[in-house]
C-alpha positions in Angstrom: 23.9 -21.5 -2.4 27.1 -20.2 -3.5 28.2 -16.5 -1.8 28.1 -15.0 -6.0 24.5 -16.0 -5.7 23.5 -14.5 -2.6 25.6 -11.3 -3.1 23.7 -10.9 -6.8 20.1 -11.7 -4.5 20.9 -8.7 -2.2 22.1 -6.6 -4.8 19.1 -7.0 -7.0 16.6 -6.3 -3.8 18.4 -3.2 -3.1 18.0 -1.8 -6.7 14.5 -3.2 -7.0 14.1 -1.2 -3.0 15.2 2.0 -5.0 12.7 1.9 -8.0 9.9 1.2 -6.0 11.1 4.6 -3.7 10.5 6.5 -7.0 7.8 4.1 -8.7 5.6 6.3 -6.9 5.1 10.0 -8.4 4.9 11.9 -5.0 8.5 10.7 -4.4 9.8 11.0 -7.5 8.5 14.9 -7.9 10.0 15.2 -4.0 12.9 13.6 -5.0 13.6 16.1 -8.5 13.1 19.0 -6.1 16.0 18.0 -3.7 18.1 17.0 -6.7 17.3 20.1 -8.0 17.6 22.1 -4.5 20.4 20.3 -2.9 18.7 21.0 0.3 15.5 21.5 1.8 13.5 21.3 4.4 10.3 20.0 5.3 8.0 23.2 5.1 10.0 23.8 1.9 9.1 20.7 0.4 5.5 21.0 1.2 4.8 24.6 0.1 6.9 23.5 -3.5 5.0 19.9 -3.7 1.4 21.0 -2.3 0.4 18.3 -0.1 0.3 17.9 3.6 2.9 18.8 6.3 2.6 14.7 7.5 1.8 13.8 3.9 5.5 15.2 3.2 6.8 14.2 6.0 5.8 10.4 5.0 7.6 10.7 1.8 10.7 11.8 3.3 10.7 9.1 5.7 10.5 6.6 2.7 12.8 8.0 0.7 15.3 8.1 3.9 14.8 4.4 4.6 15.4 3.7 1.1 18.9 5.7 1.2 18.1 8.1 -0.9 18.0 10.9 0.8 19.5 11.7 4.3 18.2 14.7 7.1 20.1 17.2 9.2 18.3 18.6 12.1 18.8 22.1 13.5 16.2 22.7 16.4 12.9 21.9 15.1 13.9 22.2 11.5 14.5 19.3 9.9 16.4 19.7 6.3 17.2 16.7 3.7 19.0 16.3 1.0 20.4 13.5 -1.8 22.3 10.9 -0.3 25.2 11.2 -2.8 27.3 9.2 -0.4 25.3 6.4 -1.4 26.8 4.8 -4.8 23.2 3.1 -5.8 21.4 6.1 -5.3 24.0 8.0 -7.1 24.0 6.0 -10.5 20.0 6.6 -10.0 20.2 10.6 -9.2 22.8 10.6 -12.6 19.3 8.6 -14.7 17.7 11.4 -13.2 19.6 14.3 -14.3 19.8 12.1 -17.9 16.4 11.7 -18.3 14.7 14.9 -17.0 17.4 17.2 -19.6 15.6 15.5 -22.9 
């Protein structure tokens, strides 16, 4: 297997990684909010969302294992926001922005 082939591989599981982090409707609407917000944190993203403290909490977790998002903590409060250091994601945040303006 030539190295062009296995670099393609990877790069099609990552972006295939990032559409199933939003395939799902919860994390997409989490992920518009922190787009939207720039920052958040978890008791924020519940009361805006409407589901569960550990039902956000989950989603958050996903979306930070997918890259998409990444958390600073201060004490107990935990805040995220969009990975924009993260080239992948960015393109995807930019579909976003394209497709949620009309």
């Amino acid at each position: 297997m030539s190295k062009a082939t296995t670099r393609s591989a990877a790069t099609d599981q990552e972006i295939a990684k990032l559409f199933d982090a939003l395939g799902d409707s919860t994390r997409l609407k989490v992920m518009c909010l922190l787009l939207e917000k720039k920052e958040l944190c978890v008791s924020e993203v519940t009361e805006e969302i409407g589901i569960s403290m550990s039902g956000t909490s989950q989603q958050l977790k996903l979306l930070e294992s997918y890259g998409l998002i990444t958390r600073s903590r201060s004490g107990q409060r935990v805040c995220y926001f969009p990975n924009e250091s993260n080239p992948h994601a960015k393109l995807l945040f930019d579909c976003i922005y394209t497709l949620r303006k009309g």
